[in-house]
C-alpha positions in Angstrom: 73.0 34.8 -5.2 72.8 34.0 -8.9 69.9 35.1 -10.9 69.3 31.3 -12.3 69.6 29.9 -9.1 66.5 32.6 -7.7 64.6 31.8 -10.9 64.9 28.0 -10.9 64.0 27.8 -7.0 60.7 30.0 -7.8 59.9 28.0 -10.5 60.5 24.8 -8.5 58.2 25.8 -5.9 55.9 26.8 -8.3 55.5 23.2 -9.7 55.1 22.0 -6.3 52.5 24.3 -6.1 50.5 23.9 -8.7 51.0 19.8 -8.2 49.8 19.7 -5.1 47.2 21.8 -5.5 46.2 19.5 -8.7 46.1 16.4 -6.9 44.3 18.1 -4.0 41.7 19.0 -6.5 41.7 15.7 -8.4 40.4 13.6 -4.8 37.8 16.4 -4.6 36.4 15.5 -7.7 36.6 11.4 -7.7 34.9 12.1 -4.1 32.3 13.9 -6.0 31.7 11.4 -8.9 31.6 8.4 -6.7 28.9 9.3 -4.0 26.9 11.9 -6.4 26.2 9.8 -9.2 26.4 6.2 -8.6 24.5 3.7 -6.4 25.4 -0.3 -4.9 22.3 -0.8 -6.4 18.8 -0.1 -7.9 15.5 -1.4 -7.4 12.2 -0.5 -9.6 8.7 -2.2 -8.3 9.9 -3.6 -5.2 8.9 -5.7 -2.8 10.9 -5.9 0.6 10.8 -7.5 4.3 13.0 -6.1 6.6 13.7 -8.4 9.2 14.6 -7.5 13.4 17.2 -9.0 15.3 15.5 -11.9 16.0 14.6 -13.2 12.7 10.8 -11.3 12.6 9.5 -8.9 10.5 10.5 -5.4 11.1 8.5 -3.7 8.6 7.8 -4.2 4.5 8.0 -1.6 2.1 7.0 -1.6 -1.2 8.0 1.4 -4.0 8.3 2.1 -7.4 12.2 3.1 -7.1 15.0 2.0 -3.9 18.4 3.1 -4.2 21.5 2.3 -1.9 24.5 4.8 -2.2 28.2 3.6 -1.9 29.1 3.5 1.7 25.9 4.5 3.3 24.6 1.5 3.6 21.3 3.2 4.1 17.9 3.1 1.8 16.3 5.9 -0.3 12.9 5.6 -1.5 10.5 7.0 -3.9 6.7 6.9 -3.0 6.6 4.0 -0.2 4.3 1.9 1.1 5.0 0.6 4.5 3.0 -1.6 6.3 4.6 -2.1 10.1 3.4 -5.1 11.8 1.2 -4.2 15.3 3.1 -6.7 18.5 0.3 -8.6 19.3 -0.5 -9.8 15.3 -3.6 -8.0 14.9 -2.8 -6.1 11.9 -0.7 -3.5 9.8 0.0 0.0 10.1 -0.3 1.2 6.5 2.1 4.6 6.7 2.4 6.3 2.8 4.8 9.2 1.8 6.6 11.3 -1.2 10.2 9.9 0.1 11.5 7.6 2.5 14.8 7.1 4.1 15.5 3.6 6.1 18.7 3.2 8.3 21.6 0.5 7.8 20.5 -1.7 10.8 16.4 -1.0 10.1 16.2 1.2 13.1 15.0 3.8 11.6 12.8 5.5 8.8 12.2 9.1 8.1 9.1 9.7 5.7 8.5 12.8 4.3 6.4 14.5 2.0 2.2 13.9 2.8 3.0 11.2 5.2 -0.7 9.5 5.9 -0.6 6.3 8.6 -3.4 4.4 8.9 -4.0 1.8 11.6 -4.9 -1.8 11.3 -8.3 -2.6 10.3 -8.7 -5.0 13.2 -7.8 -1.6 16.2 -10.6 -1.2 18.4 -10.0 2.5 17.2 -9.5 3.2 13.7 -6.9 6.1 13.3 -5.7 7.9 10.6 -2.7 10.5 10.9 -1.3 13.5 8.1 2.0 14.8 8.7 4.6 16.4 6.4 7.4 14.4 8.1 7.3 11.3 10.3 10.0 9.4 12.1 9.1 5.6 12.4 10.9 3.4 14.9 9.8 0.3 13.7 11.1 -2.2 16.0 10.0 -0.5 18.8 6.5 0.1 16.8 6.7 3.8 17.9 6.3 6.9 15.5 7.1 10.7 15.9 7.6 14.3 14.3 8.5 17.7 15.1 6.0 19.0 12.4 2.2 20.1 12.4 -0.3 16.9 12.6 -3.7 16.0 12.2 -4.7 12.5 13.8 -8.4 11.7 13.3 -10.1 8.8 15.0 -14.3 8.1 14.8 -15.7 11.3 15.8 -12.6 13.2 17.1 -10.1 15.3 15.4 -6.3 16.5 17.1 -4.5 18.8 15.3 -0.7 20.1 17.0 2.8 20.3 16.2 4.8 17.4 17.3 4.1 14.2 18.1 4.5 10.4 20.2 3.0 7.8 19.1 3.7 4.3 20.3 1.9 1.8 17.6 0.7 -1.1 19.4 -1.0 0.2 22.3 -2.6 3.4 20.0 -1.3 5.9 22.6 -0.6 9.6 20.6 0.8 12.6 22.4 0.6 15.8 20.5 3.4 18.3 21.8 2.0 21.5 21.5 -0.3 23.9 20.1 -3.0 21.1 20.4 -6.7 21.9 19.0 -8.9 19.5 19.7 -12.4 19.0 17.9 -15.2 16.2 18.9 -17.9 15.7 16.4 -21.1 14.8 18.4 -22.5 11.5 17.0 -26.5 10.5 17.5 -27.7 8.6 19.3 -29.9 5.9 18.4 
C-alpha cells in the first residue's frame, strides 16, 4: 500500500476523531450552561397560594427569593414561611426553614436547615417541633423526617430521631431513640 494513501486514511480518521469528540463535548457544555445558570423564572418578596386538586388551598409560602429551573418544573426557596392550612379550618401550621424545595404537582416540600413548625393557635395542644430537615405532605396535612427532633408541647418535651406527624389530628410518632421529659406543673 502507498505511503499517502496510509497517511491520508490516519489523518481522516483523525478528523473524525477529534470532531466527534468536539461535538460530544460541545452538548456537554450547552447541558451545563442551560440548567446551571439560568432559571424560567425569579421571584424576590413573594407571596404564594398553592392550590390542591380540587380548587383549595394547599399551602402558602412566603420568601425573600423563589426560583424555578428550566425543566424541573419544581420550586427552590430561600428562608420560607409556610403556613399549611389544619382540615377542619381551625388554623395554620406555621413551619420556617433555611431552604425549601416544593414539588411540580405541590405534593411535596422538603425544608431544611433549622426547620421550626408551630401549630395553630386555636389546637387544644399547642406544639412546637425543631428539626434540621422536614418532609411536609401538605395535602395530606402530614409531616416527617429521618433526622434528630425535638417536639415540645405544655409541659412535655420528646426528643428522637425520625418522625410521623399527621397535622390535623396532632398525632407525632418519634421513630427511635426516643427521650422523653415531663415537666411537673403546680397545682393550684
Amino acid at each position: 500500500m502507498n505511503w499517502r494513501i496510509t497517511l491520508t486514511l490516519a489523518l481522516l480518521v483523525g478528523a473524525l476523531v477529534s470532531g466527534w469528540s468536539a461535538w460530544r463535548q460541545g452538548d456537554a457544555q450547552a447541558a451545563l450552561t442551560t440548567t446551571d445558570g439560568r432559571t424560567d423564572y425569579l421571584l424576590r418578596d413573594f407571596d404564594l397560594v398553592a392550590l390542591d386538586a380540587q380548587g383549595q388551598e394547599a399551602f402558602s409560602v412566603a420568601a425573600p427569593r423563589l426560583l424555578q429551573t428550566p425543566g424541573a418544573r419544581s420550586l427552590e426557596i430561600e428562608t420560607p414561611v409556610f403556613h399549611i392550612p389544619a382540615e377542619d379550618g381551625s388554623g395554620r401550621w406555621q413551619v420556617v426553614s433555611t431552604t425549601g424545595w416544593v414539588s411540580e404537582d405541590n405534593e411535596e416540600v422538603r425544608l431544611r436547615g433549622e426547620v421550626t413548625a408551630t401549630s395553630p393557635d386555636a389546637a387544644p395542644r399547642p406544639t412546637t417541633m425543631r428539626t434540621e430537615a422536614l418532609d411536609l405532605y401538605p395535602q395530606r396535612n402530614q409531616a416527617g423526617t429521618e433526622t434528630a427532633v425535638v417536639v415540645t408541647q405544655p409541659g412535655t418535651t420528646m426528643q428522637g430521631i425520625g418522625m410521623r406527624a399527621d397535622l390535623d389530628s396532632g398525632r407525632i410518632e418519634l421513630l427511635s431513640q426516643v427521650r422523653f421529659r415531663n415537666e411537673h406543673t403546680p397545682r393550684r
